[in-house]
N, CA, C and O atoms as CSV, one atom per row, in Angstrom:
chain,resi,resn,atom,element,x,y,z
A,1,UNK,N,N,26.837,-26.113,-29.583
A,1,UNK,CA,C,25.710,-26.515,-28.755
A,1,UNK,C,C,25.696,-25.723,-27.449
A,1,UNK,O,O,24.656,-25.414,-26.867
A,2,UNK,N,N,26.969,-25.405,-27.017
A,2,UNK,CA,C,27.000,-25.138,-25.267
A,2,UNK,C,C,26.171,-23.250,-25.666
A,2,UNK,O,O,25.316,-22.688,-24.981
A,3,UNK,N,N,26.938,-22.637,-27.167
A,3,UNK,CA,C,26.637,-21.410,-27.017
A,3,UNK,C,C,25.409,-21.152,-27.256
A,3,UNK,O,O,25.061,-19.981,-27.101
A,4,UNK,N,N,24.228,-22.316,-27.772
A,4,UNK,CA,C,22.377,-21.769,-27.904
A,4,UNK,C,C,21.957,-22.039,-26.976
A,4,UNK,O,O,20.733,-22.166,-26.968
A,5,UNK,N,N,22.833,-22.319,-25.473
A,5,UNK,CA,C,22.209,-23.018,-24.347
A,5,UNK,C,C,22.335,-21.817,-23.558
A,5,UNK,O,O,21.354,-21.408,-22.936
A,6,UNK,N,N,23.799,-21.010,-23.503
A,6,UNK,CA,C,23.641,-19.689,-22.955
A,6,UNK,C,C,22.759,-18.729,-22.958
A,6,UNK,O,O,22.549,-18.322,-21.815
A,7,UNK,N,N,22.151,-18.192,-23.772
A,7,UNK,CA,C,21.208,-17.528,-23.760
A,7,UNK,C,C,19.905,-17.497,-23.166
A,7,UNK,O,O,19.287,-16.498,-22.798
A,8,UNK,N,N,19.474,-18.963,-23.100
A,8,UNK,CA,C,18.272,-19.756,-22.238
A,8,UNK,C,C,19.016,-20.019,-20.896
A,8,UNK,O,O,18.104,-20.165,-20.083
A,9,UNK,N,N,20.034,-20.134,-20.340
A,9,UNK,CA,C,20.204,-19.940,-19.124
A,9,UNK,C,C,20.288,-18.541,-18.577
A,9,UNK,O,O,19.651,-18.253,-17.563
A,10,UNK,N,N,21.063,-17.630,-19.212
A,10,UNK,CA,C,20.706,-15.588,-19.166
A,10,UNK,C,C,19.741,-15.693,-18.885
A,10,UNK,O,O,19.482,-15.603,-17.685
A,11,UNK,N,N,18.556,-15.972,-19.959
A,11,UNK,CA,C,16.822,-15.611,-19.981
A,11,UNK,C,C,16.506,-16.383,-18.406
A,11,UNK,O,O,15.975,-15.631,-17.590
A,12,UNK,N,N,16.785,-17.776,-17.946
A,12,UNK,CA,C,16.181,-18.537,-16.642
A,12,UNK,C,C,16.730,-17.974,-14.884
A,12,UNK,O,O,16.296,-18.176,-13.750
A,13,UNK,N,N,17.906,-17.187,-15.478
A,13,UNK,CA,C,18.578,-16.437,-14.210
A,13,UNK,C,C,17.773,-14.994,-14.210
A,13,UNK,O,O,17.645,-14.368,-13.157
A,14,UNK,N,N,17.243,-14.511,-15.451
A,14,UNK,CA,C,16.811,-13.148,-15.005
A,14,UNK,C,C,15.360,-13.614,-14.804
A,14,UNK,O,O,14.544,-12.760,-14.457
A,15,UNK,N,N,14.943,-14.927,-14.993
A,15,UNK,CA,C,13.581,-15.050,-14.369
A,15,UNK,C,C,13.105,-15.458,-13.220
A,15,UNK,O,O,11.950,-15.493,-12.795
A,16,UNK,N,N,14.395,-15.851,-12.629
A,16,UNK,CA,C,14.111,-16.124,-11.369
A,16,UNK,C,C,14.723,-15.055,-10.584
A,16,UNK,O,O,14.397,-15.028,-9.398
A,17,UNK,N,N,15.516,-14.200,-10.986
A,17,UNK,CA,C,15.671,-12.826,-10.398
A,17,UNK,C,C,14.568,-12.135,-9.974
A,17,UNK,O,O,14.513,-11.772,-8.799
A,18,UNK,N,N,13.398,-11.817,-10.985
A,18,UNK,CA,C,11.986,-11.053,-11.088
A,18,UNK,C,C,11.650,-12.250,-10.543
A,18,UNK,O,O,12.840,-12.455,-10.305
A,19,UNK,N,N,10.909,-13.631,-9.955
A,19,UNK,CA,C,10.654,-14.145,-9.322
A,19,UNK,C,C,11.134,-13.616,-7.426
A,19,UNK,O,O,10.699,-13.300,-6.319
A,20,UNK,N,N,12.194,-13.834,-8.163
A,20,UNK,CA,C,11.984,-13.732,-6.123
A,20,UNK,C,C,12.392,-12.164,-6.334
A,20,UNK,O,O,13.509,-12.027,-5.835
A,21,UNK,N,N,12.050,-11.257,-6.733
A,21,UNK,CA,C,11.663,-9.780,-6.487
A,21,UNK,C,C,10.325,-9.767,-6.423
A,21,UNK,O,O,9.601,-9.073,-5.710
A,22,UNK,N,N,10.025,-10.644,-7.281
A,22,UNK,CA,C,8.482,-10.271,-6.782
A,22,UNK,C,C,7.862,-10.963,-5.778
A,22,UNK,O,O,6.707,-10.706,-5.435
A,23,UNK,N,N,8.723,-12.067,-5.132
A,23,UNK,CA,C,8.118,-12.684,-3.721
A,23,UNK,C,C,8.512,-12.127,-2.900
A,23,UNK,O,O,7.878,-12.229,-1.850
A,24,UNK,N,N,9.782,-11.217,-2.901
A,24,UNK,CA,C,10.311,-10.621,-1.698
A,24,UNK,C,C,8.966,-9.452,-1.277
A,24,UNK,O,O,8.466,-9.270,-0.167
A,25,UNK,N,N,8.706,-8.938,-2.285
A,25,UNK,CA,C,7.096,-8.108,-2.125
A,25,UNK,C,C,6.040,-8.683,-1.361
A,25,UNK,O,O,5.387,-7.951,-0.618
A,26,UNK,N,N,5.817,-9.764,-1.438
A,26,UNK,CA,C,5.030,-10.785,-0.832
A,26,UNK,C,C,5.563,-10.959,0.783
A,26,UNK,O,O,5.206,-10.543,1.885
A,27,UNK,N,N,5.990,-11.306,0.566
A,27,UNK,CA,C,6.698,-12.028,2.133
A,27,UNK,C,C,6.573,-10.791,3.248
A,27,UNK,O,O,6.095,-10.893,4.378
A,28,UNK,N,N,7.281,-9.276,2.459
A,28,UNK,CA,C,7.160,-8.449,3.266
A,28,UNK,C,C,5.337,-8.104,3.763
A,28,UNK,O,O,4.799,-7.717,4.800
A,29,UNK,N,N,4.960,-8.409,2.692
A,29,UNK,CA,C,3.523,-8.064,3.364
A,29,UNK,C,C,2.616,-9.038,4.280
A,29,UNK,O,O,1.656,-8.751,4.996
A,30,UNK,N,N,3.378,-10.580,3.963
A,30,UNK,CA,C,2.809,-11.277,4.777
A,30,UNK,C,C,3.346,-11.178,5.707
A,30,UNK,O,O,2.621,-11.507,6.646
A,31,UNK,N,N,5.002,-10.664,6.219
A,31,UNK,CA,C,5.272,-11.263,7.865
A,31,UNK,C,C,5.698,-10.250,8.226
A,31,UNK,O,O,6.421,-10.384,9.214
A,32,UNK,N,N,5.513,-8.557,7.638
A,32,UNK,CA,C,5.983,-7.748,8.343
A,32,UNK,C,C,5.006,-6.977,9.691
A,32,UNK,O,O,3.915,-6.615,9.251
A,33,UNK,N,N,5.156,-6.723,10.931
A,33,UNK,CA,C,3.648,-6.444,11.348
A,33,UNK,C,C,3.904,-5.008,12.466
A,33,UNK,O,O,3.327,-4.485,13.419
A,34,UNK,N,N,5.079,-4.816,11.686
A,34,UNK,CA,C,5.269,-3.519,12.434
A,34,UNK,C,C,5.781,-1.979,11.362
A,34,UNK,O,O,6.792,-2.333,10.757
A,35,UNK,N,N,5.594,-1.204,11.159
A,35,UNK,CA,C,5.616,-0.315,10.235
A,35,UNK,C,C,6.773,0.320,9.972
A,35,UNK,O,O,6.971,0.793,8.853
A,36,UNK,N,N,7.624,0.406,10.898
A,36,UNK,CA,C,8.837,0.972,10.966
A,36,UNK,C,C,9.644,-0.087,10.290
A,36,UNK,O,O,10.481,0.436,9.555
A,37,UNK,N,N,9.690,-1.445,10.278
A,37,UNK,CA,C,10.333,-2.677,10.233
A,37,UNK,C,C,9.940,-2.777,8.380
A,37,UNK,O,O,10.929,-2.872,7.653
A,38,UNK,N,N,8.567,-2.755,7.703
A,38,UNK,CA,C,8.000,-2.826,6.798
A,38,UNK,C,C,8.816,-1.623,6.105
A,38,UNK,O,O,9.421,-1.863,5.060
A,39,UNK,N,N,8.843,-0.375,6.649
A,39,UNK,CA,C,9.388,0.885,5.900
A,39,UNK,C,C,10.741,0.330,5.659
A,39,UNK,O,O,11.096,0.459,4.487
A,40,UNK,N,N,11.477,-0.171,6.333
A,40,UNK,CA,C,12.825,-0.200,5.968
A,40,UNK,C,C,13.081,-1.597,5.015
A,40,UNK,O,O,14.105,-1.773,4.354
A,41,UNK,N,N,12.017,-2.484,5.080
A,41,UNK,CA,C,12.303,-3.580,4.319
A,41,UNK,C,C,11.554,-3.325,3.030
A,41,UNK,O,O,11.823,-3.899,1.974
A,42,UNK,N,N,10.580,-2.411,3.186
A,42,UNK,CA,C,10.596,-1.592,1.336
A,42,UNK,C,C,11.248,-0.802,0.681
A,42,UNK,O,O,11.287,-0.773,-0.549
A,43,UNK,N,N,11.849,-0.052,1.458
A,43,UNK,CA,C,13.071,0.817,1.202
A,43,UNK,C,C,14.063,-0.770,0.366
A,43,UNK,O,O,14.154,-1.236,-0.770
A,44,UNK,N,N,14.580,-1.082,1.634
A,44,UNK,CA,C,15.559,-2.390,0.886
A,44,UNK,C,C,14.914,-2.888,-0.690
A,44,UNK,O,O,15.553,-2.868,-1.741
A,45,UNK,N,N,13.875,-3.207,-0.566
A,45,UNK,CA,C,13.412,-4.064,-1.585
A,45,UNK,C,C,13.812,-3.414,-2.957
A,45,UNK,O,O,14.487,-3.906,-3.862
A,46,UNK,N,N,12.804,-1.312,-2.817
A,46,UNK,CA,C,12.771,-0.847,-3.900
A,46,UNK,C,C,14.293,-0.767,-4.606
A,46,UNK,O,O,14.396,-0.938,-5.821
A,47,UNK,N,N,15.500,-0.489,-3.746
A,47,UNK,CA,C,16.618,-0.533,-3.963
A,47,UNK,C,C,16.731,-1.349,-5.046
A,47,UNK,O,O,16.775,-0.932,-6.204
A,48,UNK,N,N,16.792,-2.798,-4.639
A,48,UNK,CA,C,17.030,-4.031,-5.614
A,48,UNK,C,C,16.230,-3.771,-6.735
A,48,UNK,O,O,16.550,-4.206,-7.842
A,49,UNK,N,N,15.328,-3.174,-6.573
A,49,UNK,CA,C,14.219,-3.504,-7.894
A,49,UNK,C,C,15.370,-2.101,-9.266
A,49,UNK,O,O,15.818,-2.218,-10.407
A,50,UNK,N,N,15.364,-1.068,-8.304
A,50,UNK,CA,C,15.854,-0.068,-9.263
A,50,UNK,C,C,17.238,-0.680,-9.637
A,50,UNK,O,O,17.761,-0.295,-10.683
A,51,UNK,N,N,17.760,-1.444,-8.997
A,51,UNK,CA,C,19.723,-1.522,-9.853
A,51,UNK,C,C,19.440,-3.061,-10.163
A,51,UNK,O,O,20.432,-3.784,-10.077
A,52,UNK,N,N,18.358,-3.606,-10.476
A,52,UNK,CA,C,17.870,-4.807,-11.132
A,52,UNK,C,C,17.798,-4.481,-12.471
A,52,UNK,O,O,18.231,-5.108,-13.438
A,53,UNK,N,N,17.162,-3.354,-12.420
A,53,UNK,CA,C,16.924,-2.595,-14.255
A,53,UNK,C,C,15.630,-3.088,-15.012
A,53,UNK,O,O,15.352,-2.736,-16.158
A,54,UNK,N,N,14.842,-3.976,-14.212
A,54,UNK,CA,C,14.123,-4.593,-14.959
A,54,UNK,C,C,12.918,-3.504,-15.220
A,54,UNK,O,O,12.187,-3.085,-14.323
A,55,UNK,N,N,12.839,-3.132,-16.554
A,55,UNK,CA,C,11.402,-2.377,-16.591
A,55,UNK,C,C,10.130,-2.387,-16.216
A,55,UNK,O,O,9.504,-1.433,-15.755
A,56,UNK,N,N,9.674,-3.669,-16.450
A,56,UNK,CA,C,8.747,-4.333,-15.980
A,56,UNK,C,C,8.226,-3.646,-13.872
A,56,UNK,O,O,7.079,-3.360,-13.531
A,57,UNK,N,N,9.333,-3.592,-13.046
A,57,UNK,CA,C,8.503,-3.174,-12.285
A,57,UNK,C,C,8.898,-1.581,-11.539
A,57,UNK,O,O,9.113,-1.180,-10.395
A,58,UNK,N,N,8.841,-0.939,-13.020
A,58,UNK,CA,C,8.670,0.929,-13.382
A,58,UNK,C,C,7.231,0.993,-12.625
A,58,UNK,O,O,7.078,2.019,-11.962
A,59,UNK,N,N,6.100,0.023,-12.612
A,59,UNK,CA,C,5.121,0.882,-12.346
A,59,UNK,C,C,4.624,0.428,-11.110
A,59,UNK,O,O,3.569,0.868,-10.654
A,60,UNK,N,N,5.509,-0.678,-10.361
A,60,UNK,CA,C,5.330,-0.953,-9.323
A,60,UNK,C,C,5.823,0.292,-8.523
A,60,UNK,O,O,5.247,1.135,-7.836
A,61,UNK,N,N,7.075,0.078,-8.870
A,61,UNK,CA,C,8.464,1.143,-8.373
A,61,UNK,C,C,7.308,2.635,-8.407
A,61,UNK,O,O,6.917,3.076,-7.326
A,62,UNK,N,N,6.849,3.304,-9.738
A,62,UNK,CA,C,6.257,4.417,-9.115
A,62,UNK,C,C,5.123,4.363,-8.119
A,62,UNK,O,O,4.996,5.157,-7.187
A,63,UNK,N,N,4.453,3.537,-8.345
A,63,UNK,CA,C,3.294,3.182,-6.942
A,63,UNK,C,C,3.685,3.340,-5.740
A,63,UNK,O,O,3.065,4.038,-4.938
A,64,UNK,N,N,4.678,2.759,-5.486
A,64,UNK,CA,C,4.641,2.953,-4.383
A,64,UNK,C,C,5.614,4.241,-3.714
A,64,UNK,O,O,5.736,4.541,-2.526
A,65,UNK,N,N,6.285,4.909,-4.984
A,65,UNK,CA,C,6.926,5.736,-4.628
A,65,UNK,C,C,5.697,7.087,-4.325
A,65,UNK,O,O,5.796,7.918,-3.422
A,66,UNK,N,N,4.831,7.022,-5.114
A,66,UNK,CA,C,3.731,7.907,-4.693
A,66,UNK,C,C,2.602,7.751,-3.585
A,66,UNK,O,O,1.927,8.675,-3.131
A,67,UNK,N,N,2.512,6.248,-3.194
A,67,UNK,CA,C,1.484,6.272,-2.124
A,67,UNK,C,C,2.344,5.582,-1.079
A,67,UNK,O,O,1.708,4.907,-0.269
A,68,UNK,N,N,3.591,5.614,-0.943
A,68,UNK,CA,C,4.220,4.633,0.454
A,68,UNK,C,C,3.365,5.057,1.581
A,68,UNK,O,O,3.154,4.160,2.398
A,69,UNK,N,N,2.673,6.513,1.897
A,69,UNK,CA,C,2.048,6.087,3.342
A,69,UNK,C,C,1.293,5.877,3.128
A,69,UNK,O,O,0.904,6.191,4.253
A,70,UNK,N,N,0.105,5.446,2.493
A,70,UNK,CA,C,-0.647,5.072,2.575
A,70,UNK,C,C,-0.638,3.683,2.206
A,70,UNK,O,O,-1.395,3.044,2.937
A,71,UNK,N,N,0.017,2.890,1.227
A,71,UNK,CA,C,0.856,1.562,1.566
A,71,UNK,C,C,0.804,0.859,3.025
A,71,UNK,O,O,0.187,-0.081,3.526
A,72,UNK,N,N,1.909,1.939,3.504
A,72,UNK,CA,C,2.792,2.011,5.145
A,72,UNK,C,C,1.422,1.843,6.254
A,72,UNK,O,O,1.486,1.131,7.256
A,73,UNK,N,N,0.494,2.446,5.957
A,73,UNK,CA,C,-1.009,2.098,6.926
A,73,UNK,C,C,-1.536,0.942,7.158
A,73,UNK,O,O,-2.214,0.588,8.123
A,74,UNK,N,N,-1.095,0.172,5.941
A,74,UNK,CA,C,-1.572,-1.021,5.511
A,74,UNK,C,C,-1.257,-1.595,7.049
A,74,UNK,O,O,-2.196,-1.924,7.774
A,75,UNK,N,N,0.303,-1.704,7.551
A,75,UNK,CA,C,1.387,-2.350,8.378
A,75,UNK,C,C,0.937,-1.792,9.696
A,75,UNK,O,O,1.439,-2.159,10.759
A,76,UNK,N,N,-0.053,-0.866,9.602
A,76,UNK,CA,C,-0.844,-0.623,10.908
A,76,UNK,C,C,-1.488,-1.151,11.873
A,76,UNK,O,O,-1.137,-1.040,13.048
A,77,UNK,N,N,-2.455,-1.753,11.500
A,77,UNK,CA,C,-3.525,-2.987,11.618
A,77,UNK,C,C,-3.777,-4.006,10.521
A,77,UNK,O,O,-4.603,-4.902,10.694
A,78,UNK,N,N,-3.201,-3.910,9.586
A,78,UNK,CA,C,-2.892,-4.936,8.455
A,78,UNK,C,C,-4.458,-5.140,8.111
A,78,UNK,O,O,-4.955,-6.265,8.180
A,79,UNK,N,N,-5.458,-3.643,7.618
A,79,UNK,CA,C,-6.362,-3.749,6.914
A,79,UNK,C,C,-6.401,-2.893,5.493
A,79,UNK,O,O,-5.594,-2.070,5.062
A,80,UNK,N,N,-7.449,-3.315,5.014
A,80,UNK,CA,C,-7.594,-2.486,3.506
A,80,UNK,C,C,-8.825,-2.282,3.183
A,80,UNK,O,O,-9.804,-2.849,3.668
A,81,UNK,N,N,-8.806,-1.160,2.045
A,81,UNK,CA,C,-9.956,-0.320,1.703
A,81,UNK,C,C,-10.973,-1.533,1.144
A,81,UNK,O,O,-12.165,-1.323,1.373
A,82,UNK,N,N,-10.583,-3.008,0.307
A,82,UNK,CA,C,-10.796,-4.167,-0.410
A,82,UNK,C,C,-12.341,-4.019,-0.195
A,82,UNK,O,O,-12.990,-3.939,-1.237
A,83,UNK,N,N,-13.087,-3.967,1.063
A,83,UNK,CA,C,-14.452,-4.126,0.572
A,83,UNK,C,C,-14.751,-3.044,0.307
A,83,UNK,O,O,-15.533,-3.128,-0.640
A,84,UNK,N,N,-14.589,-1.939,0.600
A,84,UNK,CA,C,-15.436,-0.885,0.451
A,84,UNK,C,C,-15.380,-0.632,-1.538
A,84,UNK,O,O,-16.193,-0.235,-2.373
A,85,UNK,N,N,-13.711,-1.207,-1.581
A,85,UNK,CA,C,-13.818,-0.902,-3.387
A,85,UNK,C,C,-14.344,-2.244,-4.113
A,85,UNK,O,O,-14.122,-2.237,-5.324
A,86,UNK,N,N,-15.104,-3.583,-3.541
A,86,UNK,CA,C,-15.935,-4.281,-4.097
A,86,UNK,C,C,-17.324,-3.747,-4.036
A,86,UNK,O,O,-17.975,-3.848,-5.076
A,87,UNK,N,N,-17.824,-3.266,-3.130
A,87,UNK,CA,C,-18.661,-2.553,-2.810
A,87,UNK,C,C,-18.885,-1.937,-3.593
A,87,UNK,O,O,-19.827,-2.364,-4.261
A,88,UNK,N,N,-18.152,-0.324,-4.186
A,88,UNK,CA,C,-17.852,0.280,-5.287
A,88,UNK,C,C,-18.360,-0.476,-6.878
A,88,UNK,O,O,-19.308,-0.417,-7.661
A,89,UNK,N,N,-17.167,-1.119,-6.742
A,89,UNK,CA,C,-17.862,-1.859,-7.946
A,89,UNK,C,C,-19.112,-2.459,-8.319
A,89,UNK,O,O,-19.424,-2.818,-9.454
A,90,UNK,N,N,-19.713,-2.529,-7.409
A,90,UNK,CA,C,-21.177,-3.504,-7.421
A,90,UNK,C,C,-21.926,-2.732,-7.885
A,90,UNK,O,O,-22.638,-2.780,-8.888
A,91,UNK,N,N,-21.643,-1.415,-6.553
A,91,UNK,CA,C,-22.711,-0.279,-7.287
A,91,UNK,C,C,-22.410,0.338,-8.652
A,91,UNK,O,O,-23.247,1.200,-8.918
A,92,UNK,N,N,-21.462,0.174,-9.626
A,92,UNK,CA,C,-21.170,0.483,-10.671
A,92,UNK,C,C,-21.481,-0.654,-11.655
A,92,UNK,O,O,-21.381,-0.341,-12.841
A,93,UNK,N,N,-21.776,-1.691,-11.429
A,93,UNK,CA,C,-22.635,-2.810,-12.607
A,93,UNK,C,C,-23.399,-2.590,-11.963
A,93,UNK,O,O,-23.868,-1.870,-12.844
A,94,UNK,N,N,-24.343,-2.446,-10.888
A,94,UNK,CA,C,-25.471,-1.768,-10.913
A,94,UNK,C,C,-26.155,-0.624,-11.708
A,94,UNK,O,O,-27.275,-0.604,-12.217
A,95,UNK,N,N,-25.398,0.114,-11.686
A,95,UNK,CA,C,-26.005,0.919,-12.199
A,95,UNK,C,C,-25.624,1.106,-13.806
A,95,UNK,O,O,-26.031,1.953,-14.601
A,96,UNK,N,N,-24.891,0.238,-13.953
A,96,UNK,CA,C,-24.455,-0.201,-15.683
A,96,UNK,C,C,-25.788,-0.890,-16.356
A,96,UNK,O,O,-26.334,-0.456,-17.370
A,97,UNK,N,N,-26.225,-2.080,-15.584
A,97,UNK,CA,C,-27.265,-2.573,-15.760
A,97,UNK,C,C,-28.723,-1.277,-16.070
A,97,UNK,O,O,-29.549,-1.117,-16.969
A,98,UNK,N,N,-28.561,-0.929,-15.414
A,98,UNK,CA,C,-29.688,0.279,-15.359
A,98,UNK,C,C,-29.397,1.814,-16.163
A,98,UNK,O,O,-29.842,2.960,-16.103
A,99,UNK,N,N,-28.275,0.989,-17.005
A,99,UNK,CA,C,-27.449,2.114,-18.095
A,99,UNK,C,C,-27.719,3.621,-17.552
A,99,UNK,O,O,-28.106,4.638,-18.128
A,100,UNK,N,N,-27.496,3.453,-16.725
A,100,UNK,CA,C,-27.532,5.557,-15.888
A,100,UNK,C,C,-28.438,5.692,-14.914
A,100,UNK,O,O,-29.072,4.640,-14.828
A,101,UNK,N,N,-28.755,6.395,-14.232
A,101,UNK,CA,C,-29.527,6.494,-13.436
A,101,UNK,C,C,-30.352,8.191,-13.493
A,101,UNK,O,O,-29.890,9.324,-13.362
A,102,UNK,N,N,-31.556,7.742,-13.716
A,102,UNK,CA,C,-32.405,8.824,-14.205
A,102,UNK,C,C,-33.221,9.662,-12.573
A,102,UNK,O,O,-33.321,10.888,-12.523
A,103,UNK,N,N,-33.525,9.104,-11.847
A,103,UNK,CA,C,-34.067,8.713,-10.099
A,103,UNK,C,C,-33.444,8.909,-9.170
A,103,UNK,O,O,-33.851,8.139,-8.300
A,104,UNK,N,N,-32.694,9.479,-8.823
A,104,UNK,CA,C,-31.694,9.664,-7.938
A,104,UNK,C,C,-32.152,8.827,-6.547
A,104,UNK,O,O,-31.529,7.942,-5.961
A,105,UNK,N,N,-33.503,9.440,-6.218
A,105,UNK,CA,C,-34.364,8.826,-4.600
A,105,UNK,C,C,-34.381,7.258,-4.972
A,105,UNK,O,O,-33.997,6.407,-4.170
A,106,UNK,N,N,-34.917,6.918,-6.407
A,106,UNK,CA,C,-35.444,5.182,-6.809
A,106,UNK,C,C,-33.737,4.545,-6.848
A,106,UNK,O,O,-33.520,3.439,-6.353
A,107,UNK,N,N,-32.924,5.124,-7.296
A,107,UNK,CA,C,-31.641,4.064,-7.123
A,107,UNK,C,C,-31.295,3.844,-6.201
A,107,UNK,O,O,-30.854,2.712,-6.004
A,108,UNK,N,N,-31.317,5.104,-4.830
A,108,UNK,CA,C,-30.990,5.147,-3.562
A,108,UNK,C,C,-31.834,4.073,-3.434
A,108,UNK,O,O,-31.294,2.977,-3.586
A,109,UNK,N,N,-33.056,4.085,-3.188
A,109,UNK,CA,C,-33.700,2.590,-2.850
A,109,UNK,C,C,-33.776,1.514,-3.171
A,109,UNK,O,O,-34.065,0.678,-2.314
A,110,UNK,N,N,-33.558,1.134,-4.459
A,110,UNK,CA,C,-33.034,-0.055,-5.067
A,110,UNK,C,C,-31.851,-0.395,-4.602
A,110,UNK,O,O,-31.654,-1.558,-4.252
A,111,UNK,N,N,-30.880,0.546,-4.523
A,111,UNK,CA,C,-29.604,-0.284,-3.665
A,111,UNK,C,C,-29.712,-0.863,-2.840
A,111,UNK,O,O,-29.430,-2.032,-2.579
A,112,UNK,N,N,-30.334,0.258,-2.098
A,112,UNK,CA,C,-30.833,-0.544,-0.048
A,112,UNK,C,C,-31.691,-1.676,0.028
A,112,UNK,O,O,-31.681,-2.333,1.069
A,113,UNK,N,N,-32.340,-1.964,-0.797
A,113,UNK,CA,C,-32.965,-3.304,-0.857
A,113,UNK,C,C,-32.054,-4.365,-1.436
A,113,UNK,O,O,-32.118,-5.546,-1.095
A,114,UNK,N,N,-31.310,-3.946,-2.216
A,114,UNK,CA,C,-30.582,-5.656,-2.919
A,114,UNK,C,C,-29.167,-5.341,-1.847
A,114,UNK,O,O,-28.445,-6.275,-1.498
A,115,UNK,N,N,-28.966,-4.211,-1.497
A,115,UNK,CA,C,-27.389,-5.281,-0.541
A,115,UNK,C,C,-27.151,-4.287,0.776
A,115,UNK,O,O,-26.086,-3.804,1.160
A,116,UNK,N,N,-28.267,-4.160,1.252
A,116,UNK,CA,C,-29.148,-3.926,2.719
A,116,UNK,C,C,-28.868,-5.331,3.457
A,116,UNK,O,O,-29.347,-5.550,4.569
């Protein structure tokens, strides 16, 4: 009995491992508010994530290994691109709806009227 219980405790320790790896991600972004302080507590983080082994966050781990400054900007003024790429999107079911755009001048104006 004790040895089909081991395995489900293995599996509940490596899930709360990736749990709080993935809140430690969190936390840094909610309470870090200085950039230098943020750089070194992602540095720390990615550490853990790579000798964690867990595959699962390979594509976190490359993200941010390819955009850390621009990440790192974030910790600037603690803003983001977020509307401009809802924005984006709008105008792209927009113009999904209108399966292409044939008008170049008439879409320009149809935009400016619905989110003018």
């Amino acid at each position: 009995m004790l040895n089909s219980k081991i395995p489900q405790l293995l599996l509940l320790i490596l899930i709360k491992e990736a749990y709080d790896l993935s809140n430690q991600l969190r936390v840094i972004y909610n309470t870090c508010t200085d950039k230098n302080i943020a750089m070194t507590k992602l540095a720390l983080w990615y550490n853990q994530i790579e000798n964690s082994g867990f595959k699962s966050f390979r594509v976190v781990m490359n993200t941010i290994s390819l955009n850390y400054r621009g990440i790192l900007n974030y910790f600037d003024n603690r803003s983001t691109n977020a509307a401009a790429e809802s924005f984006n999107a709008k105008i792209k079911a927009f113009r999904q709806q209108l399966r292409g755009v044939r008008n170049k001048e008439f879409f320009l104006f149809r935009l400016a009227q619905i989110y003018a």
